[in-house]
KEPA-449687 format. One record per residue (C-alpha): residue number from 1; residue in three letters; x, y, z. Coordinates in steps of 0.1 Angstrom, whole numbers, always signed. Example, Ala and Ser with C-alpha at 12.3 -4.5 7.8 and 13.67 -1.06 7.14 Angstrom:
! residues 2
 pos code    px    py    pz
   1  ALA  +123   -45   +78
   2  SER  +137   -11   +71
! end
This chain:
! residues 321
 pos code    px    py    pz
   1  UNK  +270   -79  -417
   2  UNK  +279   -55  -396
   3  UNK  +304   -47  -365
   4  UNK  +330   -29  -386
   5  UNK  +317   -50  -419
   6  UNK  +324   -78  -397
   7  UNK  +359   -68  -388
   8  UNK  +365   -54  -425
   9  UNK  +356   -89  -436
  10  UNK  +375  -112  -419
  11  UNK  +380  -138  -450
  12  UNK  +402  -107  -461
  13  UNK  +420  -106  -433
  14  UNK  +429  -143  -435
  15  UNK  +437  -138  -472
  16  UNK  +466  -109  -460
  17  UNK  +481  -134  -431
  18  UNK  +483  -158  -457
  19  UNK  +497  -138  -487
  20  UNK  +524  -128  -459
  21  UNK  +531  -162  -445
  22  UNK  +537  -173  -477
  23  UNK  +559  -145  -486
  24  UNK  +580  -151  -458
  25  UNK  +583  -190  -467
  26  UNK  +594  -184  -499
  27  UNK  +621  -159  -489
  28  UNK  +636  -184  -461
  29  UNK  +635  -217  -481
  30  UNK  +641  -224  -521
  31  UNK  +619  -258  -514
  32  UNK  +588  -241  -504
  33  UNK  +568  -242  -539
  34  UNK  +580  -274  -545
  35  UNK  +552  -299  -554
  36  UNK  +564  -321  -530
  37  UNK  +564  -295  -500
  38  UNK  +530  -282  -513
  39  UNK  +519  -321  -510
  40  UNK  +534  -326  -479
  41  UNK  +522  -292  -465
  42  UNK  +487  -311  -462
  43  UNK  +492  -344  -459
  44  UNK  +512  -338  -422
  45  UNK  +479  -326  -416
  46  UNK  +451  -342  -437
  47  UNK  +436  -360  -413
  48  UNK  +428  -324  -388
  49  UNK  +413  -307  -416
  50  UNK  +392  -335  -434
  51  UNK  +373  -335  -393
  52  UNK  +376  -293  -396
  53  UNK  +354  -295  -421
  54  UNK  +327  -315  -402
  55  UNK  +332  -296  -373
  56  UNK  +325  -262  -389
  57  UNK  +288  -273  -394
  58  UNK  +291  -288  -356
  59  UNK  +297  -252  -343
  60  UNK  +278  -229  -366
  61  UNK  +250  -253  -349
  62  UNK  +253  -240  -317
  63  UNK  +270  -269  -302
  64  UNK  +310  -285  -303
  65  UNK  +324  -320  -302
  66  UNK  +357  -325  -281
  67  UNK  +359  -362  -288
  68  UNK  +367  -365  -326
  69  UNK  +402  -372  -318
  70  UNK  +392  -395  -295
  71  UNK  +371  -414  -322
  72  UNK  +399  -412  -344
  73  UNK  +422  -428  -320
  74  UNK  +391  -455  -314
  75  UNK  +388  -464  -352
  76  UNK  +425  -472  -361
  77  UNK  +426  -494  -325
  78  UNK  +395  -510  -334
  79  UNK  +411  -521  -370
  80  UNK  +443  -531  -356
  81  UNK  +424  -552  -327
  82  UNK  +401  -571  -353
  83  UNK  +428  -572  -377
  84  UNK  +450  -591  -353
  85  UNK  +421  -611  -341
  86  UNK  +424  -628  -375
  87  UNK  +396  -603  -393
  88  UNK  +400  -594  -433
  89  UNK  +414  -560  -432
  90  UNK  +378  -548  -453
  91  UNK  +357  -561  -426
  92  UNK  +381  -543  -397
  93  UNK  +376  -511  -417
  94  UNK  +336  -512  -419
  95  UNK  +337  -520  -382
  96  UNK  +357  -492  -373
  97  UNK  +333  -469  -389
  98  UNK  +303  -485  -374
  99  UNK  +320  -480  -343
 100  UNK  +326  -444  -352
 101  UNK  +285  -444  -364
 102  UNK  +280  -454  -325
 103  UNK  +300  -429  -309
 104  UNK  +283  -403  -333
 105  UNK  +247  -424  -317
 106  UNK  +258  -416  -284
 107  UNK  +268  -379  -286
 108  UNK  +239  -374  -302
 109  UNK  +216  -386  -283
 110  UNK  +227  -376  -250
 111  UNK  +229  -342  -266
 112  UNK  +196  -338  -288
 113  UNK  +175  -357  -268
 114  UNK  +184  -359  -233
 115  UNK  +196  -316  -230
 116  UNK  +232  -324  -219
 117  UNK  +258  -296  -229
 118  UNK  +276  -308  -261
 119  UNK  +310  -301  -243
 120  UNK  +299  -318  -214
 121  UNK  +292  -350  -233
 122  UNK  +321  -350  -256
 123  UNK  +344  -345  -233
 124  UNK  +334  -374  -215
 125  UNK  +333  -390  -249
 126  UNK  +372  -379  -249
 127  UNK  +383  -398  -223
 128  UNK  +357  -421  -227
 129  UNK  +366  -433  -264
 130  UNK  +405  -428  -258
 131  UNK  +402  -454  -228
 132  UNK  +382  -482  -253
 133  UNK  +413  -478  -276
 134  UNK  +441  -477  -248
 135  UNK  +423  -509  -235
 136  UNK  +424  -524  -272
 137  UNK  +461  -523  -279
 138  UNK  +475  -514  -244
 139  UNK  +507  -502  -246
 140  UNK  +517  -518  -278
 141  UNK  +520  -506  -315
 142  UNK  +503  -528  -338
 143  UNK  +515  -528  -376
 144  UNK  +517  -551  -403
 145  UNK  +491  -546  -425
 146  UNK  +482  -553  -460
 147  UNK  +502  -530  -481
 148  UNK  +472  -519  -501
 149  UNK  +463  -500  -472
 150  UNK  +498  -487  -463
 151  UNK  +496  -477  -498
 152  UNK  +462  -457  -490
 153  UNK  +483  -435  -466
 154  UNK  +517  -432  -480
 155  UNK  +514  -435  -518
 156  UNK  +505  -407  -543
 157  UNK  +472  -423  -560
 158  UNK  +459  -393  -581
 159  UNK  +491  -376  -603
 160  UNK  +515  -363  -571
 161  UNK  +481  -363  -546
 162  UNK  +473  -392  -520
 163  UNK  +436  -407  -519
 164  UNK  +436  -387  -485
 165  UNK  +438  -352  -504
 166  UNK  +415  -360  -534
 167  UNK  +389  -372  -500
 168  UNK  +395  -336  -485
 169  UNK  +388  -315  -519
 170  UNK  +359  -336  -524
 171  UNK  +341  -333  -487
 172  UNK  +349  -295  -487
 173  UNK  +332  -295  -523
 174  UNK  +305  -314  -505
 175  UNK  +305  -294  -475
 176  UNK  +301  -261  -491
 177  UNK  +270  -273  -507
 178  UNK  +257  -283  -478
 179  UNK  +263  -255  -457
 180  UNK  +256  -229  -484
 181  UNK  +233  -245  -508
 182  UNK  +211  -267  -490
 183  UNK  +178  -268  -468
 184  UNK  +201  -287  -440
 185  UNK  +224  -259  -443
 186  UNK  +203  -229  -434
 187  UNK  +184  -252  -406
 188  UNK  +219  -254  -392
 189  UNK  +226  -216  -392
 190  UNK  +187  -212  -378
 191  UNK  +194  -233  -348
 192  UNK  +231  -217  -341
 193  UNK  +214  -181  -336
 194  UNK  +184  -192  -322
 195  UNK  +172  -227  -312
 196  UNK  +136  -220  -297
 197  UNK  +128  -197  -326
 198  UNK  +137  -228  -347
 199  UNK  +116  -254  -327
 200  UNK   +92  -230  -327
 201  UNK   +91  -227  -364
 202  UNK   +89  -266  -366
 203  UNK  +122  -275  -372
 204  UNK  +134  -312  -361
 205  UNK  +164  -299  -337
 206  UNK  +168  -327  -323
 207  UNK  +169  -351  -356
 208  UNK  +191  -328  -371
 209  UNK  +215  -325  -346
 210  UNK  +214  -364  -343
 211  UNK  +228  -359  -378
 212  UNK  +256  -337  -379
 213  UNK  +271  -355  -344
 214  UNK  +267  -387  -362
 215  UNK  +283  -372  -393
 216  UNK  +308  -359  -370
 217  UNK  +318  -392  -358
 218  UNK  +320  -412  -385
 219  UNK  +339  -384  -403
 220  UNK  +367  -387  -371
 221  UNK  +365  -426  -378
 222  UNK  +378  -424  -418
 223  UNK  +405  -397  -409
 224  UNK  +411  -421  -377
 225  UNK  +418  -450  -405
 226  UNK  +437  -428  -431
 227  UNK  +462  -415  -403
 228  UNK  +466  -453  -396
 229  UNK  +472  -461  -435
 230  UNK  +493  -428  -434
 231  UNK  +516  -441  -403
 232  UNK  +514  -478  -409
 233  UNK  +508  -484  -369
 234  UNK  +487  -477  -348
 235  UNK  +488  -466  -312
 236  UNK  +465  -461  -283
 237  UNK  +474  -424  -280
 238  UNK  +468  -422  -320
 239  UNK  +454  -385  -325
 240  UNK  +461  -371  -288
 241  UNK  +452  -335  -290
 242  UNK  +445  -332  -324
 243  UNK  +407  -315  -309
 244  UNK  +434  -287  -305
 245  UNK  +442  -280  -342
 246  UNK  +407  -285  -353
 247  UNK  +390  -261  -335
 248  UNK  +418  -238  -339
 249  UNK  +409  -242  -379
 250  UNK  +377  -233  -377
 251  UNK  +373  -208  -347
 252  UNK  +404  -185  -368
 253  UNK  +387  -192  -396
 254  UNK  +361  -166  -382
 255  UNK  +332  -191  -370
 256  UNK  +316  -180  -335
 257  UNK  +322  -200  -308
 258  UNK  +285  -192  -301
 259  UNK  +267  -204  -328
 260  UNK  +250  -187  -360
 261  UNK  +279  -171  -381
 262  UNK  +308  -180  -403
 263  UNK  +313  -198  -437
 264  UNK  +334  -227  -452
 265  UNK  +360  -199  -470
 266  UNK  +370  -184  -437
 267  UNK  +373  -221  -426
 268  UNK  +393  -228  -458
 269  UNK  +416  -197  -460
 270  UNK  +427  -205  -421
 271  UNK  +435  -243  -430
 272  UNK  +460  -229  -453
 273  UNK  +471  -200  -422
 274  UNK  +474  -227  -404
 275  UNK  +494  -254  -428
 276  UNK  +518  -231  -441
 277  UNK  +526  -216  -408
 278  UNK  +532  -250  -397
 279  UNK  +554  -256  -428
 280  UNK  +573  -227  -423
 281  UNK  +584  -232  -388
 282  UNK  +595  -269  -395
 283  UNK  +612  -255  -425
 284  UNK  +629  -231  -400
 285  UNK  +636  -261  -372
 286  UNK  +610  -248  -348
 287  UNK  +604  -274  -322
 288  UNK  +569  -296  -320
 289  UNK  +565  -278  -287
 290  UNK  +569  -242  -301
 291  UNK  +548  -253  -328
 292  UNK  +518  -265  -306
 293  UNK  +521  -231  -283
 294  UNK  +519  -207  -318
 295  UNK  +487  -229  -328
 296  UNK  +474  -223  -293
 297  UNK  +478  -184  -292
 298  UNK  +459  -183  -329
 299  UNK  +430  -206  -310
 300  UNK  +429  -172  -280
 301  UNK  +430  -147  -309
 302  UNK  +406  -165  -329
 303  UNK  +381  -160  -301
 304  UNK  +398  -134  -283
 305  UNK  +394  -110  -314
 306  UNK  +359  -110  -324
 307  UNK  +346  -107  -292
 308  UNK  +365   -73  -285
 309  UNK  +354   -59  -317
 310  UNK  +320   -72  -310
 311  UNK  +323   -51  -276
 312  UNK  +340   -22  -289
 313  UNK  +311   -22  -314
 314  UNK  +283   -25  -290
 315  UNK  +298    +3  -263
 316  UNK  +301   +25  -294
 317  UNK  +267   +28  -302
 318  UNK  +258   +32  -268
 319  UNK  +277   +64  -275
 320  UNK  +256   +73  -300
 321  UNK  +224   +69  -288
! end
């Protein structure tokens, strides 16, 4: 592990910031273990850490992808378009997530198999995608939908839980097989610490990566459709700079920016940093702006951090020897 135990274990760390986050919630508000503010403390954000969870595995690859978001914006414009066009609202939804399937295509491909930087190319998938949707709906919000599907968003389907929350548990079950318990998983921590020693070794890069941007994609595209449900209109600037909170979740939840290292706990324990620190500064009527710049100072620490002790670890031994 290394480097200080990896900074004294950095799960553990997360698990004290959370324990006194926590703390300080309950002491400030009598609603805060309340099942409905445990409920609503992740469904204001369900949508960023359903794509967190994808992402993790996007990063521990060696790679990133700015334009989830994006595709999420995409995905509710593209139902609302077709749905308006006269389309059953089923049909809008499976084209939405074929849609997302494409953008995944298109990362993928001009990442795996033409060499461009991942950031390079999801960043123009960014503005990219977000134009396609602004173009869709222009300036309008487009509503009216079948209550069903309203219902999918805003209605507790499982005991007090939305069908978005049962979705999450699941995929991070999922997830944590995959990443921890499967041959896909350890190809993906092989090519984030070393991606010629994995060519080498005969390993499909570029098929797998095709897979997890893909994955990505169509991931963005469902929580893209359940923030719709959730909202009950749609907007071209759906999603705008939700990239923000979803690296933040998994970059504090101590996964290198570089590739190689971190695990789905860390991710998990800084999801719930992250929600109740949200919770407890609307509890406490802290602006959306104040909010936003708090989430954006974890995002420097997260990186900020390690890198030091990394550093600090390396100039130390040079001591030593």
């Amino acid at each position: 592990m290394n480097i200080r135990a990896r900074l004294l274990r950095w799960e553990t760390l997360l698990l004290a910031m959370l324990v006194v986050i926590a703390g300080l919630n309950i002491a400030y508000s009598p609603f805060y273990l309340g099942v409905g503010n445990i409920v609503n403390l992740f469904q204001l954000s369900i949508e960023k850490i359903i794509v967190a969870l994808i992402m993790t595995l996007i990063i521990i690859c060696g790679e990133i992808d700015l334009s989830v978001a994006s595709v999420m914006g995409l995905a509710s414009c593209v139902t609302a378009w077709l749905f308006q066009m006269g389309w059953p609202m089923p049909w809008a939804l499976v084209a939405a997530l074929a849609v997302g399937g494409v953008a995944g295509l298109i990362n993928g491909f001009w990442t795996a198999y033409v060499g461009l930087p991942s950031l390079a190319v999801t960043l123009a998938g960014l503005i990219g995608y977000r134009g396609v949707a602004r173009i869709l709906v222009e300036d309008r919000a487009i509503g009216g939908y079948p209550l069903w599907f309203n219902n999918l968003g805003q209605q507790p389907q499982f005991g007090p839980l939305t069908i978005s929350i049962v979705i999450f548990l699941a995929m991070f079950a999922i997830m944590a097989v995959v990443l921890h318990r499967s041959a896909l998983g350890r190809l993906v921590y092989v090519m984030g610490n070393n991606l010629q020693a994995a060519r080498y070794s005969g390993v499909r890069v570029r098929r797998v990566k095709l897979l997890l941007f893909v994955a990505s994609s169509m991931i963005a595209a469902l929580a893209g459709l359940l923030y719709a449900a959730r909202l009950g209109s749609v907007r071209g600037d759906m999603a705008q700079g939700f990239e923000l909170d979803v690296i933040t979740m998994v970059l504090l939840g101590g996964v290198s920016i570089f590739g190689g290292s971190g695990n789905l706990l860390g991710v998990g324990l800084s999801i719930l940093v992250i929600l109740n620190l949200r919770n407890g500064m609307g509890l406490a009527d802290i602006t959306g702006n104040t909010q936003t710049s708090v989430i954006g100072a974890l995002l420097i620490l997260s990186v900020l951090v390690p890198n030091m002790a990394r550093m600090i670890h390396t100039r130390w031994k040079g001591r030593e020897t």
